[in-house]
C-alpha positions as CSV (number, residue, x, y, z in Angstrom):
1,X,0.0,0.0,0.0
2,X,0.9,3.5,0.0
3,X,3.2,4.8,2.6
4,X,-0.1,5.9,4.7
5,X,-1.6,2.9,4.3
6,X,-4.4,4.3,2.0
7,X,-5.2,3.7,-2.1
8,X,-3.0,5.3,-4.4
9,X,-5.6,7.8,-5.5
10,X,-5.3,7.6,-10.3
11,X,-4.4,3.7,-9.0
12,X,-5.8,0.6,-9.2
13,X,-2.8,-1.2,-7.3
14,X,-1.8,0.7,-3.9
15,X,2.0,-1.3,-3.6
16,X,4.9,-2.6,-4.8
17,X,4.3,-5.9,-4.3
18,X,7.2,-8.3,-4.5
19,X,8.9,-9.0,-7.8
20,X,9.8,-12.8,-7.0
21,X,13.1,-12.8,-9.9
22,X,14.7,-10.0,-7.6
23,X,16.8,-10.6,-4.4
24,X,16.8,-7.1,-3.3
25,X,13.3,-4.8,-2.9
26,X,13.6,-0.9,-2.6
27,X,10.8,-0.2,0.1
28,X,9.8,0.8,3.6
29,X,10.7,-0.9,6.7
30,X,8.7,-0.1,9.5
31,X,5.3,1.8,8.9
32,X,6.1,3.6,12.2
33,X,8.3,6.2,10.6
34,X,11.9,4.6,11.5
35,X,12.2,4.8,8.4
36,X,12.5,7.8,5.8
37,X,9.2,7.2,3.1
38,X,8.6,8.3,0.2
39,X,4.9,8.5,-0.5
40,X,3.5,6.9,-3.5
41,X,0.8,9.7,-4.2
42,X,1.4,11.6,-7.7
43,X,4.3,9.8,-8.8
44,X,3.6,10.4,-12.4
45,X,3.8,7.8,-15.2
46,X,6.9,6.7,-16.8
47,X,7.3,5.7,-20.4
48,X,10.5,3.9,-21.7
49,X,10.8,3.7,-25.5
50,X,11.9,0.1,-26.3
51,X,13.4,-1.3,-29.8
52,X,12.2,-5.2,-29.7
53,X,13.4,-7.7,-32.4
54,X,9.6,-9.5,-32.6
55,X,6.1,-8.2,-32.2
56,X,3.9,-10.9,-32.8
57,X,3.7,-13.2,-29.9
58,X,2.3,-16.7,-29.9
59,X,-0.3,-18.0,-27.3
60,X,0.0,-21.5,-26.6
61,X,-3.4,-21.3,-24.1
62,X,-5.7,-23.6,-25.3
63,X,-8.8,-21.2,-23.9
64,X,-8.0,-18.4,-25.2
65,X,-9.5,-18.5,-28.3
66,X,-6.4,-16.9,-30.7
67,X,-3.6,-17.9,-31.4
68,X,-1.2,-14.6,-31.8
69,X,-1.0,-11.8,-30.1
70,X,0.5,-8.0,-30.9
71,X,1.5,-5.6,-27.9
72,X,2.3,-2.5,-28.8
73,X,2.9,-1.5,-25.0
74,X,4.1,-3.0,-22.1
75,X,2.5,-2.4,-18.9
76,X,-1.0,-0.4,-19.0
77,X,-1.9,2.5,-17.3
78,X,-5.5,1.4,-17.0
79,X,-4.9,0.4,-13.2
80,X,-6.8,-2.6,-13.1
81,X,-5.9,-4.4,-9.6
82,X,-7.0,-7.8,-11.3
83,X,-5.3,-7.9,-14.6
84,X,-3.8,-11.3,-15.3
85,X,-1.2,-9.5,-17.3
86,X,0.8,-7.7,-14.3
87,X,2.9,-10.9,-13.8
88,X,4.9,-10.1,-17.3
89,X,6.4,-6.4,-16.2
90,X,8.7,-8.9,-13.5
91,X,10.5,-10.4,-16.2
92,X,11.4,-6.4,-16.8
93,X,12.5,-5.9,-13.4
94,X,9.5,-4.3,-12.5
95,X,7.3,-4.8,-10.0
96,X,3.9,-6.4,-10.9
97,X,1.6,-4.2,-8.5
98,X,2.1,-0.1,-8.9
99,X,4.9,-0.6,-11.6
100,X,3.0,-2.0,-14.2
101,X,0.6,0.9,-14.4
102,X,2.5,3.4,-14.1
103,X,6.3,2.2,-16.3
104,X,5.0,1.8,-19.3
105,X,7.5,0.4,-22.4
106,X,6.6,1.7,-25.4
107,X,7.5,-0.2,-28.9
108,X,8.0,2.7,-31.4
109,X,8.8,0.2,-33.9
110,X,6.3,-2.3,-33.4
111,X,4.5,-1.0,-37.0
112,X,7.6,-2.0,-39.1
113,X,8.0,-5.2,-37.2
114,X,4.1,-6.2,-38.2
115,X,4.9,-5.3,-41.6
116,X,8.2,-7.3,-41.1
117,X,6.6,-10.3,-39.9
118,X,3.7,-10.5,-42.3
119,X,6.1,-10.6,-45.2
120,X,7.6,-13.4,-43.9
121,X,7.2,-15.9,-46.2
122,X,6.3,-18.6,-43.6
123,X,3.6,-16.7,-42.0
124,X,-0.2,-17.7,-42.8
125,X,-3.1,-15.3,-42.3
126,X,-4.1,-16.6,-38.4
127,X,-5.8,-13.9,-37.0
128,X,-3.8,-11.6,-34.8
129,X,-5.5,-10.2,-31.2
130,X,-4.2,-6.5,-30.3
131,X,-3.4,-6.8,-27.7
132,X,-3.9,-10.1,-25.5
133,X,-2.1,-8.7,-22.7
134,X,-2.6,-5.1,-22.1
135,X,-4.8,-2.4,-23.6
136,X,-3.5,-1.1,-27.1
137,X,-6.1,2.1,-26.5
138,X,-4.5,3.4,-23.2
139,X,-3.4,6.7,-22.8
140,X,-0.3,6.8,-24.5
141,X,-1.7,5.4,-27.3
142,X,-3.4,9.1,-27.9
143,X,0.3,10.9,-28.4
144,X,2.3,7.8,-30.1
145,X,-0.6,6.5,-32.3
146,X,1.5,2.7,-32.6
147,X,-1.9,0.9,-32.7
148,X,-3.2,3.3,-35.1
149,X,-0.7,2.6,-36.9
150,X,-0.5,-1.4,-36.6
151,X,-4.0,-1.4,-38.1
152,X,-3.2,0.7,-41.4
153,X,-0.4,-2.3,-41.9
154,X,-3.2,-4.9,-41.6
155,X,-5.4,-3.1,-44.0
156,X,-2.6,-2.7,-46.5
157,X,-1.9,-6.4,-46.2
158,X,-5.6,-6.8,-46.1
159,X,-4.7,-8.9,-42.8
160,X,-8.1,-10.3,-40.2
161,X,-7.1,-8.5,-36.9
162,X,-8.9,-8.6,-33.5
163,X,-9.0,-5.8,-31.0
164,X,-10.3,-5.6,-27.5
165,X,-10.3,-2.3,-25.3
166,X,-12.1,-0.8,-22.6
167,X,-11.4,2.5,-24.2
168,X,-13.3,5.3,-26.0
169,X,-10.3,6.0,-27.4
170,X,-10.7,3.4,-29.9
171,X,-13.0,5.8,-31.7
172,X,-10.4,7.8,-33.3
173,X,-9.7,4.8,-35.9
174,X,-13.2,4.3,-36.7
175,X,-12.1,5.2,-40.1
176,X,-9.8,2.6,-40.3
177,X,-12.0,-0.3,-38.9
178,X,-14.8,0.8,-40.9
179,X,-13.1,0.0,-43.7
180,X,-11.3,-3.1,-42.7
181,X,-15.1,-4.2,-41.2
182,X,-16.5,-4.0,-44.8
183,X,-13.7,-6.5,-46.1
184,X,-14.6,-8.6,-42.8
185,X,-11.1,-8.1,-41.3
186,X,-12.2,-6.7,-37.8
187,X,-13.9,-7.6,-35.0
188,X,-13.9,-5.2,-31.9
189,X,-14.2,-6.9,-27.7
190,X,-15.6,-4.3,-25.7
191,X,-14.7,-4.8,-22.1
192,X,-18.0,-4.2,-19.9
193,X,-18.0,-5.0,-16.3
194,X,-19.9,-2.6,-14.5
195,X,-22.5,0.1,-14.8
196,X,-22.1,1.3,-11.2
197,X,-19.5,4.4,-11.9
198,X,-18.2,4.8,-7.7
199,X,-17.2,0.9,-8.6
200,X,-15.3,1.7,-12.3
201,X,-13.8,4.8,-10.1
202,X,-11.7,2.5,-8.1
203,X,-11.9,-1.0,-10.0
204,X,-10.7,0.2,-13.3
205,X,-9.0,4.1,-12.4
206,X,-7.9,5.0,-16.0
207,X,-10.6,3.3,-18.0
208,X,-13.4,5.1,-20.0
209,X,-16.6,5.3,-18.1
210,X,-19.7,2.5,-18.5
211,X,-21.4,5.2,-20.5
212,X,-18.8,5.7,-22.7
213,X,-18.1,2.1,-23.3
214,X,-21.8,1.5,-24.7
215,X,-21.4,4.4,-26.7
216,X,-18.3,3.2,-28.4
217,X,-20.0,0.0,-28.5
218,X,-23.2,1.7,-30.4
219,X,-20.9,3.8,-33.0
220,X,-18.8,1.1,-33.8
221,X,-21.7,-1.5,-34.6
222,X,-23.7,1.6,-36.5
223,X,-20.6,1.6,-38.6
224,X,-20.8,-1.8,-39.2
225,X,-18.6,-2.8,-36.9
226,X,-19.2,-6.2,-35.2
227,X,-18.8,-5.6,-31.2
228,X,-18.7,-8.4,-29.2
229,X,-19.3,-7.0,-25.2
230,X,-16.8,-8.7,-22.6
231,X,-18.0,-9.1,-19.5
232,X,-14.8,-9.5,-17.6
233,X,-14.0,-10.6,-15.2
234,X,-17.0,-11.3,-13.0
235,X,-16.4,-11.0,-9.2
236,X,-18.6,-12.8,-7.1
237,X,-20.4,-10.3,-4.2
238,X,-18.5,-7.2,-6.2
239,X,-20.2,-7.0,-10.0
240,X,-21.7,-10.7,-11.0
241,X,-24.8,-9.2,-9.7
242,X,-24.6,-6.9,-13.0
243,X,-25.0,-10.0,-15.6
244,X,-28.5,-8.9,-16.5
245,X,-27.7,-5.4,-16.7
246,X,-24.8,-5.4,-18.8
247,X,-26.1,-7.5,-21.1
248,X,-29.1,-5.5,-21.4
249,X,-26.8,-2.5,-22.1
250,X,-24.4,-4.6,-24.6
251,X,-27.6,-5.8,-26.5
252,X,-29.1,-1.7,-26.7
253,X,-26.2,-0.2,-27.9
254,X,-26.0,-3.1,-30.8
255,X,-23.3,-5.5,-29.6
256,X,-23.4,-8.5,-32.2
257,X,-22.6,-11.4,-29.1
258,X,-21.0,-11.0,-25.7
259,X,-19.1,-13.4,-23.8
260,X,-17.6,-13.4,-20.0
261,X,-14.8,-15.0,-17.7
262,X,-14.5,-15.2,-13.9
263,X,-11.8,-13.6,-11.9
264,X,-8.6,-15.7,-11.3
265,X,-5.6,-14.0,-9.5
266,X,-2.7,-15.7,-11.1
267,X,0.7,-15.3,-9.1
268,X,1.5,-11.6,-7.7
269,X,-2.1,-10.3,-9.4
270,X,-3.5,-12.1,-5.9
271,X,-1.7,-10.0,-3.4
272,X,-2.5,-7.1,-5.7
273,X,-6.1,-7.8,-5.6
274,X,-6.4,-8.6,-2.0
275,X,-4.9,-5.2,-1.2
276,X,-7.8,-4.0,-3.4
277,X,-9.9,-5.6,-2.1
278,X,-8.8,-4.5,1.7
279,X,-8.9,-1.1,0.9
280,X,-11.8,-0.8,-0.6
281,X,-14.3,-3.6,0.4
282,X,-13.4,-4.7,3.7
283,X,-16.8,-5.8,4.8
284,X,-17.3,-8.9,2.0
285,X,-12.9,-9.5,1.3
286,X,-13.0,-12.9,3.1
287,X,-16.5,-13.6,1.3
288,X,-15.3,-12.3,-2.2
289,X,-11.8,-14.3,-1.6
290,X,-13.6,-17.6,-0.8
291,X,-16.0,-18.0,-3.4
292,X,-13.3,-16.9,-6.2
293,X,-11.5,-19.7,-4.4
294,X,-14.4,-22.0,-4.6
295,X,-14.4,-22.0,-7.8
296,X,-11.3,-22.5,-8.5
297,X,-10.5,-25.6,-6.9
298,X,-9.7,-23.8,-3.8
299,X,-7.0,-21.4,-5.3
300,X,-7.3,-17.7,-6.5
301,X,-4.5,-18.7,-8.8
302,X,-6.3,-21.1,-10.6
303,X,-3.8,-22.2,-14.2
304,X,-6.0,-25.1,-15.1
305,X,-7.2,-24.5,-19.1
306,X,-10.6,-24.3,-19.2
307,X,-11.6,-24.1,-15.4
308,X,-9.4,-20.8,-14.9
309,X,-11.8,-18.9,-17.3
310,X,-15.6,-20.1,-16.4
311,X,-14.9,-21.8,-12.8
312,X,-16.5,-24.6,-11.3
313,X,-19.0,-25.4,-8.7
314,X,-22.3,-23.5,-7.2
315,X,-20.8,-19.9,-7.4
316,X,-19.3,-20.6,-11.4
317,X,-22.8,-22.3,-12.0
318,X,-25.2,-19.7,-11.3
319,X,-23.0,-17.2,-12.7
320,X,-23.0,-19.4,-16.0
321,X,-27.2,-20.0,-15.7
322,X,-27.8,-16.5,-15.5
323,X,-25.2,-15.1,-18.4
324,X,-27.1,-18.1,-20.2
325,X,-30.8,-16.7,-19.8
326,X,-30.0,-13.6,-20.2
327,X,-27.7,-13.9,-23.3
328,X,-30.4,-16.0,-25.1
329,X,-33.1,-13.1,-23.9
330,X,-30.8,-10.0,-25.3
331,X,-28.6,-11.7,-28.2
332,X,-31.1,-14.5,-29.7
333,X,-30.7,-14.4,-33.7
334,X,-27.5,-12.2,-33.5
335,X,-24.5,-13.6,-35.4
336,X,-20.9,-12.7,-34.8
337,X,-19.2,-12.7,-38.0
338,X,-16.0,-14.6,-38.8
339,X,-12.8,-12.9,-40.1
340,X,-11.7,-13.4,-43.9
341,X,-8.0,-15.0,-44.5
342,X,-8.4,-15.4,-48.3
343,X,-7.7,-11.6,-48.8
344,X,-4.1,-11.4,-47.3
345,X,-1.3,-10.8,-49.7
346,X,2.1,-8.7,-49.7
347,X,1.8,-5.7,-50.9
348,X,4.7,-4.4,-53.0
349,X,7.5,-3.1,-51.1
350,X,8.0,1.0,-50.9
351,X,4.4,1.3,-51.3
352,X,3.6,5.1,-49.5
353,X,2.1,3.5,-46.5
354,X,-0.6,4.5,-44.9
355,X,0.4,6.0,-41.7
356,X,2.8,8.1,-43.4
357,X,-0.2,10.0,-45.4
358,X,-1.5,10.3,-41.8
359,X,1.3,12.1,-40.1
360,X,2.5,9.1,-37.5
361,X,5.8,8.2,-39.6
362,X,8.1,10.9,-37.6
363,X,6.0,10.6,-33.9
């Protein structure tokens, strides 16, 4: 936690927990002031610029549903204490609980590496998911454009692509996806999980608003944009109580399907989350930790494929019976529509590209 022992306000984690690669930790003693502290409030964010050799990352989870991933950013700003993806900023040294929201790496040449990769002779037109991992529409994205950018390569290559964002941001490229939507070469997650804005205040810090999200949700599928709502993850006594609601709001604002997973707290995200949940929540933490558990075997940090995603048992089955009823009431006869390999091809090399025209080439 902070050095007072209170939420880092702009946060969604409120420590440095433990990065479990180091030997040493920079921190605080003894809370009793023995110690000199340095508070963590308004500590602003850090962005490194990083030169990788790859971009496109392969997922070997079987559940997942795709196959490659593209991150244009390391580390997201978005703040959320459960994010499954806070584990990877420890192989940077970092820690996974306030580092990863606020030192961010940023992959300036992640464009020319997609364009790299999808010349590669070997590679097939699989689908690729921006970003898997952490939110290609956060902040930064606003000033460095890389995801705008990523998506004018995969409509030159005429290349499917996937995208999921919680985000209103995601609305500046509407000109892009509109056009990669009418070759069937985009399909857009919306991430949903609550309508009650005190609870997005502190769940999700850096995130756009519930209102916002339906109305991203709404322009993109007037475009012709297929939106597929995310409810994730669902957290039993905190927002599974929303099902109903937020697929009531998906379904008005024209999302084509929606889908959900459970919460699983996989290795630091757990401590992360507890903090959270401490902070914030103190009079249903030992309930909300117990039934996550329950239904996952008796672990937060459930890794089994399949189980880690849906759950198991009474809590994971009436969460799964009422997504069910209500899905079938607010999406029957809707179709999500599948992405189209057969247009992929290469280009001709020192073709003007696209983001050039559009002012990105020198950011």
């Amino acid at each position: 936690m902070g050095a007072d022992r209170k939420a880092v306000k702009g946060r969604g984690a409120s420590e440095q927990v433990s990065n479990r690669f180091s030997q040493r930790t920079l921190g605080p003693v003894h809370w009793e002031g023995i110690d000199e502290v340095t508070g963590e409030e308004g500590v602003p964010t850090k962005y490194l610029f990083e030169q990788p050799r790859s971009i496109l990352n392969e997922v070997k989870a079987p559940d997942l549903g795709f196959r490659w991933s593209l991150n244009p950013y390391q580390g997201c700003e978005h703040g959320c204490s459960y994010c499954y993806a806070r584990p990877t900023h420890e192989y940077w040294g970092y820690s996974a609980g306030l580092d990863f929201e606020r030192v961010i790496m940023v992959k300036r040449n992640a464009p020319s590496l997609l364009e790299k990769a999808l010349r590669d002779e070997r590679w097939t037109a699989e689908p690729v998911m921006m970003s898997g991992a952490t939110d290609p529409y956060q902040p930064i994205e606003r000033t460095e454009g890389l995801t705008r950018q990523c998506l004018e390569v995969f409509l030159r290559f005429e290349h499917p692509v996937q995208v999921i964002t919680k985000n209103a941001l995601i609305l500046r490229d509407l000109d892009i996806l509109t056009e990669l939507a009418s070759k069937r070469l985009v399909s857009v997650a919306i991430s949903l999980t609550t309508l009650n804005e005190d609870l997005r205040r502190i769940m999700e810090p850096r995130t756009a608003t519930a209102a916002r999200r339906s109305d991203t949700i709404r322009a993109l599928s007037e475009a012709g944009v297929p939106v597929h709502a995310m409810l994730a993850p669902l957290i039993p006594s905190i927002n599974d109580h929303e099902v109903p609601a937020l697929l009531k709001a998906a379904s008005e604002a024209g999302a084509s399907s929606a889908g959900y997973t459970v919460l699983r707290t996989n290795g630091p995200v757990e401590k992360v989350f507890r903090n959270w949940l401490e902070l914030h929540f103190p009079d249903r933490a030992a309930k909300v930790i117990a039934q996550t558990s329950a239904m996952h075997g008796g672990s937060m940090g459930d890794s089994e494929a399949g189980r880690r995603l849906r759950g198991e048992g009474p809590f994971a089955l009436s969460i799964r019976r009422t997504f069910n009823v209500f899905r079938q009431r607010y999406f029957s006869g809707r179709h999500y529509p599948g992405l189209d390999r057969t247009r992929f091809h290469r280009p001709p090399e020192g073709q003007l590209d696209l983001f050039d025209q559009h002012g990105y080439a020198d950011i």
